[in-house]
C-alpha positions as CSV (number, residue, x, y, z in Angstrom):
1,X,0.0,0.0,0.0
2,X,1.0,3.4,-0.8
3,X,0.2,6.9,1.0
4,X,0.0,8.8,-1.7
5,X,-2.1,9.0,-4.9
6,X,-1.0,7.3,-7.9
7,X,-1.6,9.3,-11.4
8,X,-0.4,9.2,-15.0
9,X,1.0,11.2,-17.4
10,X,1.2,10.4,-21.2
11,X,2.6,12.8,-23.9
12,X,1.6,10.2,-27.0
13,X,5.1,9.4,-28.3
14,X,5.7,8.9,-32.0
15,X,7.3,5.7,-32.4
16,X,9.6,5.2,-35.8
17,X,8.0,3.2,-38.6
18,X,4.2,4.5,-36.8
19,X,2.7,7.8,-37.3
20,X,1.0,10.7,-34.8
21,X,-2.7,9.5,-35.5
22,X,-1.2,5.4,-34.0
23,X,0.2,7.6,-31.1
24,X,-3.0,9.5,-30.2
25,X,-4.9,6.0,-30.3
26,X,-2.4,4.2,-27.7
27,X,-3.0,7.2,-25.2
28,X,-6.7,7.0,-25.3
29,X,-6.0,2.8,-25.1
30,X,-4.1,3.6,-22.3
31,X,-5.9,6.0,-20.3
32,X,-9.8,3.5,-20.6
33,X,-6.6,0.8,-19.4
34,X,-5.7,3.1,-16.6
35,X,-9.4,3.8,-15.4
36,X,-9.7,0.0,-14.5
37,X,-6.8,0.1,-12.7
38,X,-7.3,2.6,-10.1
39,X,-5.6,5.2,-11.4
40,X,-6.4,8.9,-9.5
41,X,-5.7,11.2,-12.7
42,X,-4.8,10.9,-15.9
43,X,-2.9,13.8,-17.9
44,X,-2.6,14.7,-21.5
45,X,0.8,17.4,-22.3
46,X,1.1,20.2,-25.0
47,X,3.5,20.1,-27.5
48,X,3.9,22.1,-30.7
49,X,5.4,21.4,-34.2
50,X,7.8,18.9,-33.0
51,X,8.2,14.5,-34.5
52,X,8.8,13.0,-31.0
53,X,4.8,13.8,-29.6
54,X,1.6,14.1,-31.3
55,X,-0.4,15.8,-28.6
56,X,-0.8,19.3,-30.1
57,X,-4.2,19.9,-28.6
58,X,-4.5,18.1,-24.9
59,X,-8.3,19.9,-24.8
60,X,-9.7,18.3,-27.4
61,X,-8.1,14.7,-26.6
62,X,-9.2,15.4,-22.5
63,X,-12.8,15.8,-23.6
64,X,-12.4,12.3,-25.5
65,X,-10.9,10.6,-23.2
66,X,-13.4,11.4,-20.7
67,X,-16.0,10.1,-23.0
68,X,-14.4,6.7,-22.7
69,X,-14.0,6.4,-19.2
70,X,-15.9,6.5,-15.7
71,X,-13.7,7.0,-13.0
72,X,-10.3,8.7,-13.7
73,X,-10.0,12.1,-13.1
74,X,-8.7,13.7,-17.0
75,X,-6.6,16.7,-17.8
76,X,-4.3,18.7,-19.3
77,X,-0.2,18.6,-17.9
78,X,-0.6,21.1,-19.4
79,X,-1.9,23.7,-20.8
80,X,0.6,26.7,-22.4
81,X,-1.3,29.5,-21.2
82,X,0.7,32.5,-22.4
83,X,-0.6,31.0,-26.2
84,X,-4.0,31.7,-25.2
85,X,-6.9,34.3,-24.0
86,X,-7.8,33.5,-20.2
87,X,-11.5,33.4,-21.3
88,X,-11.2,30.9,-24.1
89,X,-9.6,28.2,-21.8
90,X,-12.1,28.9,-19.2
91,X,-14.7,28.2,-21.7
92,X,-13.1,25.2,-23.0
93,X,-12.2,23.5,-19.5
94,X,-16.1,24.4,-18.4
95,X,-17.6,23.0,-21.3
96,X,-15.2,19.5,-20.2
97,X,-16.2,19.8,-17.0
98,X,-20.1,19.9,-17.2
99,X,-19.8,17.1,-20.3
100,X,-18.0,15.1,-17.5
101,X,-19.6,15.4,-14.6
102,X,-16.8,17.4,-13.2
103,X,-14.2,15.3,-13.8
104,X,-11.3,17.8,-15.5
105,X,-8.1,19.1,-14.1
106,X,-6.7,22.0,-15.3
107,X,-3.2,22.1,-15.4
108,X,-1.3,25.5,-16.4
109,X,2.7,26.2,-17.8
110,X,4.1,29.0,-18.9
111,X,6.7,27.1,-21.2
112,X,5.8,27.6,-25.1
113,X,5.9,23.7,-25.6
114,X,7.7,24.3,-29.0
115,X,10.4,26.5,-30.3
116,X,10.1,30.1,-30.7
117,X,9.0,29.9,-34.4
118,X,6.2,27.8,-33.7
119,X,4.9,29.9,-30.5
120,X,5.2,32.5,-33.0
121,X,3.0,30.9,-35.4
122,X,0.7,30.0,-32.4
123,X,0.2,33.7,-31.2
124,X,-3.5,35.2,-31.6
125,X,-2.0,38.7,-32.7
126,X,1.0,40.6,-33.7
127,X,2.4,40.5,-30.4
128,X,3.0,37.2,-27.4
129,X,1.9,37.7,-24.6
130,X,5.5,38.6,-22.7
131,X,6.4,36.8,-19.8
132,X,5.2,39.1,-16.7
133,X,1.9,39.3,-17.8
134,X,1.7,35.5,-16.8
135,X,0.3,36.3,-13.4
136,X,-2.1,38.4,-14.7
137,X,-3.3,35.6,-17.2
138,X,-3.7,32.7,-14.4
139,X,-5.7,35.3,-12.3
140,X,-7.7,36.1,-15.0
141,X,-8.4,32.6,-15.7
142,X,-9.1,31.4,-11.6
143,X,-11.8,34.5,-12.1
144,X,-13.7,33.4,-15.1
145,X,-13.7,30.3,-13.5
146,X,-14.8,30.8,-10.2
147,X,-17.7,33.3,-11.6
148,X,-18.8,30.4,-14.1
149,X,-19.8,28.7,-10.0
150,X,-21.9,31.8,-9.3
151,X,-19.2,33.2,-7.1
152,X,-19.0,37.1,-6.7
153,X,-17.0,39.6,-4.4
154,X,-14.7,38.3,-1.6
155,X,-16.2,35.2,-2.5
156,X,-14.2,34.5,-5.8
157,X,-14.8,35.8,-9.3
158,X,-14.3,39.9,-10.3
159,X,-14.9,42.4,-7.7
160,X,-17.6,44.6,-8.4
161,X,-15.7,47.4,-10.4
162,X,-13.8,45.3,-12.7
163,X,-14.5,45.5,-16.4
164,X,-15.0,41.7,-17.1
165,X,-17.7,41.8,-14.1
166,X,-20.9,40.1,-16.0
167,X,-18.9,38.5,-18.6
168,X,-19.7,34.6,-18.3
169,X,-17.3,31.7,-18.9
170,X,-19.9,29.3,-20.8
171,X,-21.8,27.3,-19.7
172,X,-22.2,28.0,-15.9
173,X,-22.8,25.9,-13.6
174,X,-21.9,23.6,-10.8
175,X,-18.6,21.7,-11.8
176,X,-15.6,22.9,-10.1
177,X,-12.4,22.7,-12.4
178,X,-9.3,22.7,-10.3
179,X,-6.5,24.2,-11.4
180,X,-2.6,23.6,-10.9
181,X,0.3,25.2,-11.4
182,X,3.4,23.1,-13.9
183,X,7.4,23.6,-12.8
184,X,10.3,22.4,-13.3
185,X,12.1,25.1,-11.7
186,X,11.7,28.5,-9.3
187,X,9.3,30.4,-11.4
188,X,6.6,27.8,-11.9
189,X,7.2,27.5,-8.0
190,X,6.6,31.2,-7.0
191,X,3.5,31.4,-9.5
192,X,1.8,27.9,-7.9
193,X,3.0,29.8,-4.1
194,X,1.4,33.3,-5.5
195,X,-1.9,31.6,-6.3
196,X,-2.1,29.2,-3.7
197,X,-2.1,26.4,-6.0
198,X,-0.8,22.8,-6.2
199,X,2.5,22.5,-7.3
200,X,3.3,20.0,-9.9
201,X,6.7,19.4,-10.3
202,X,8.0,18.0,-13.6
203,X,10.7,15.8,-11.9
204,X,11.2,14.0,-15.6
205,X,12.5,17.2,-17.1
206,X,14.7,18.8,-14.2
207,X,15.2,16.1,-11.8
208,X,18.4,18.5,-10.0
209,X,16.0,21.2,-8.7
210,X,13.7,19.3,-7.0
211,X,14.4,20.9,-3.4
212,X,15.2,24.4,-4.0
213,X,11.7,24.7,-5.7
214,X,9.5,23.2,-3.1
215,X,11.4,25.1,0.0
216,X,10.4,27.9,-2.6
217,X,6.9,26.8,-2.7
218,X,6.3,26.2,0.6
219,X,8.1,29.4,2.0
220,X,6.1,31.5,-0.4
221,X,2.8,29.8,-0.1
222,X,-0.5,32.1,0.2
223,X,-3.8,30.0,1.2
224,X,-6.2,30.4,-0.9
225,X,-9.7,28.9,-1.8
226,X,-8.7,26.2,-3.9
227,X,-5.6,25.4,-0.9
228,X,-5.5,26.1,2.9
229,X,-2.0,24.7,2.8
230,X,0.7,23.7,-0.3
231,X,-0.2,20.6,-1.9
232,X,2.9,19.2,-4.0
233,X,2.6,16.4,-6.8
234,X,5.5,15.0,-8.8
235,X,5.6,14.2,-12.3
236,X,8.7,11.8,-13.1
237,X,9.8,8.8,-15.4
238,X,8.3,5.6,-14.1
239,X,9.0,1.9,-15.3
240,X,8.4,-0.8,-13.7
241,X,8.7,-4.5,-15.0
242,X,9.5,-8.3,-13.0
243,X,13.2,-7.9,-13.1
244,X,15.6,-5.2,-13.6
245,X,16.7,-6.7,-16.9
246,X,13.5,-6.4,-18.5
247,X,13.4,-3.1,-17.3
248,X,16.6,-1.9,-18.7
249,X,15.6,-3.4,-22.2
250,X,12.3,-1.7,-22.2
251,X,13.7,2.1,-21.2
252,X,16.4,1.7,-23.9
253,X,14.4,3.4,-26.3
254,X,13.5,6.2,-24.1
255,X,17.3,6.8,-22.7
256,X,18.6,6.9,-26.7
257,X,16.0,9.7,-27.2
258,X,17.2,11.3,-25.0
259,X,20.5,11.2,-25.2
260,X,20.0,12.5,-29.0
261,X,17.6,14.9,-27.4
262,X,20.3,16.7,-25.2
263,X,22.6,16.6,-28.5
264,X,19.7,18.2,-30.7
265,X,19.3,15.6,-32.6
266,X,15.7,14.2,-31.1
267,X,13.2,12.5,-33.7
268,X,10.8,10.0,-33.2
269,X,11.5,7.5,-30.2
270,X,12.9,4.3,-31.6
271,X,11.5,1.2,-31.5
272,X,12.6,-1.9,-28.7
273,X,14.6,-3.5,-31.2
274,X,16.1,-0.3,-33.0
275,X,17.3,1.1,-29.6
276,X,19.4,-1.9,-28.6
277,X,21.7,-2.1,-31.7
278,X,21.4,1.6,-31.7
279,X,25.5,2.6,-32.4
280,X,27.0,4.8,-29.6
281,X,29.1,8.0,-30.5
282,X,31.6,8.8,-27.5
283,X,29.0,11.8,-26.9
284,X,26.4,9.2,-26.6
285,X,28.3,7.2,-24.1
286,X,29.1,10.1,-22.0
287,X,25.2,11.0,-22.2
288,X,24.0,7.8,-21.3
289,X,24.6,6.9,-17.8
290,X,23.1,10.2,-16.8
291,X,19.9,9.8,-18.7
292,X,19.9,6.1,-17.4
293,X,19.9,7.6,-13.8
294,X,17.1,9.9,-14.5
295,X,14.1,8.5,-12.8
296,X,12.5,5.7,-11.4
297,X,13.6,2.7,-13.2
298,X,13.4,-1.2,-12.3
299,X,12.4,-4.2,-10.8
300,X,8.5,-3.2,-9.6
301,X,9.2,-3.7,-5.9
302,X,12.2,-1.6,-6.0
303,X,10.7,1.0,-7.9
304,X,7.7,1.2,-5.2
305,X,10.6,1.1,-2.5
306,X,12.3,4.5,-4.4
307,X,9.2,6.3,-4.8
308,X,7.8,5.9,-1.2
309,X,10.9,7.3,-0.1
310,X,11.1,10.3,-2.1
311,X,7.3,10.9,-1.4
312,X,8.5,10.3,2.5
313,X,11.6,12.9,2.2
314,X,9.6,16.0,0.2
315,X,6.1,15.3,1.8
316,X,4.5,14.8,-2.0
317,X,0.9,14.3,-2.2
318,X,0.6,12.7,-5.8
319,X,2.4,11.0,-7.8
320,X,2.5,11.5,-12.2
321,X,4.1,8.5,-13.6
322,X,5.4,8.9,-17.0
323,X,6.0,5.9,-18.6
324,X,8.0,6.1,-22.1
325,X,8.1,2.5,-23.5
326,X,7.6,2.0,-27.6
327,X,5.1,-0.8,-27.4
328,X,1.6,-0.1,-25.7
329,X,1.2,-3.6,-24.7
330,X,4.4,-3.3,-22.5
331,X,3.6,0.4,-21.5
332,X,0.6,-1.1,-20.1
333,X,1.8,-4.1,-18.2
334,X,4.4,-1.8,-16.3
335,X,1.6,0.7,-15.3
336,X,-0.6,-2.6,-14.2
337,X,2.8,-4.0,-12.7
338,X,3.1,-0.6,-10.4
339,X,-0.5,-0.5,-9.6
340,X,-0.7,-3.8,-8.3
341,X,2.2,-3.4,-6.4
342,X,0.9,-0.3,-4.9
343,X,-2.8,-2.4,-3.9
344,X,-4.7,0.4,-6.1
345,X,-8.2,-0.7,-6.0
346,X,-9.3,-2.1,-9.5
347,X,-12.6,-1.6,-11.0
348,X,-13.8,-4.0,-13.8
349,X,-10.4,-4.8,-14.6
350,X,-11.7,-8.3,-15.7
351,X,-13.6,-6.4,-18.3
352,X,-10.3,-5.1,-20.0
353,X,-8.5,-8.0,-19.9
């Protein structure tokens, strides 16, 4: 048993020799898979104009994915906010939420999940949002949403004199949408501290700043409605399999990735059998064993064992596995392997077998 909540993050990796539309498929597979298994939340990420992930529009696959299941909680790790107007996400994330019975997270960065040609190209107008008006765009947001639940004045929503006052984030009602706050480093930190949000830290891109932004966090912290007190959740590479030589063979392809990744030279994630006769440069080699440390990687038992104790040493809530393996059938088995290990309650997981 575990003592904190087990989630899942899937970014739909482009596997070579498959295409973007075979990606999309396998995360929807996986995420009705992940409903039976007891899963908390399941996360979709944003990413722009690149061959390695096909998840360009997490809103659209959230509200399909919801369709298909009955449990999970569904949403967005996350969404790019400085690419769009507060009131349009509002509107999207309350239009998921009262299809699904409330069952949407809403998960904000500030990264452009692309390069800077393609956030560019994804701008509404002649000019980006800049940077510092970020705050000003997640405030705006937490108000259109907390007006959409009939809230007004020191309750939540505008204040009486502000312009937007009687503007409506479509369609009203009930459903709360929580949001969060996305990091992987001290501004994410001060912004989920500002807000009084839960903090999801994105382990699997900076695992070396772990502490410095959660003492951040939590020193900065400001209750709010959504928080009395800081709520961390970690998002990091998970794989678990029955031995630790299975599990070496099956994060192959995700190491070589990215290893050419820190070279700039990422593509598409290569298949299981690519990856092992994959041919090492001396760069590579040097790469490698860091990459390979990344994480939590391994027999099932000792991956449980790992977890607990970073959940134990930074007092973490939730935890996001993201597991990057180039064959759904064995991205499956390691999620069911963790679950099982961590006594997740099931529910009709006869029916999916």
């Amino acid at each position: 048993m575990i003592d904190f909540a087990l989630n899942a993050l899937d970014q739909s990796a482009i596997v070579t020799g498959t295409n973007a539309a075979q990606a999309v498929r396998e995360t929807v597979a996986l995420a009705e898979y992940l409903d039976t298994l007891g899963y908390r939340r399941f996360w979709l990420a944003e990413h722009h104009n690149t061959s390695a992930f096909a998840g360009a529009a997490p809103e659209i696959l959230i509200g399909h994915i919801a369709s298909r299941t009955k449990n999970i909680s569904v949403g967005s790790g996350g969404i790019m906010l400085p690419h769009y107007a507060p009131l349009k996400v509002a509107e999207q994330f309350r239009m998921l939420a009262s299809l699904s019975g409330g069952r949407i997270d809403l998960g904000l960065g500030r990264a452009p999940g692309g390069d800077p040609k393609t956030a560019a190209a994804l701008q509404p107008g002649p000019k980006s949002w800049p940077p510092e008006v970020f705050p000003q765009q997640v405030e705006m947001l937490i108000q259109f949403l907390e007006d959409a639940n009939g809230l007004k004045g020191d309750a939540g929503g505008f204040p009486e004199d502000h312009p937007y006052q009687g503007m409506h984030a479509q369609p009203l009602g009930p459903e709360a949408v929580p949001v969060f706050m996305l990091g992987s480093g001290g501004d994410g930190a001060y912004h989920a501290a500002q807000f009084g949000l839960p903090y999801v830290y994105a382990h699997f891109i900076n695992p070396d700043n772990l502490e410095m932004a959660l003492n951040a966090y939590r020193t900065h912290f400001k209750p709010s409605r959504q928080c009395a007190e800081p709520k961390v959740m970690l998002a990091t590479s998970v794989l678990a399999a029955e031995t630790a030589e299975e599990a070496a063979y099956l994060a192959r392809p995700r190491n070589i990735w990215a290893t050419q990744l820190m070279q700039n030279k990422g593509g598409r994630f290569p298949s299981l059998e690519e990856a092992q006769d994959w041919p090492l440069t001396p760069q590579d080699e040097a790469i490698l064993p860091q990459i390979e440390s990344r994480g939590f990687t391994g027999q099932v038992d000792d991956v449980l064992e790992r977890l607990n104790d970073t959940v134990t040493q930074y007092a973490i809530d939730e935890v996001f596995a993201l597991t990057l393996i180039p064959d759904i059938e064995a991205r499956k088995r390691s999620y069911k392997l963790l679950a099982d290990a961590a006594g997740l309650p099931e529910a009709g997981l006869a029916a999916a077998q």
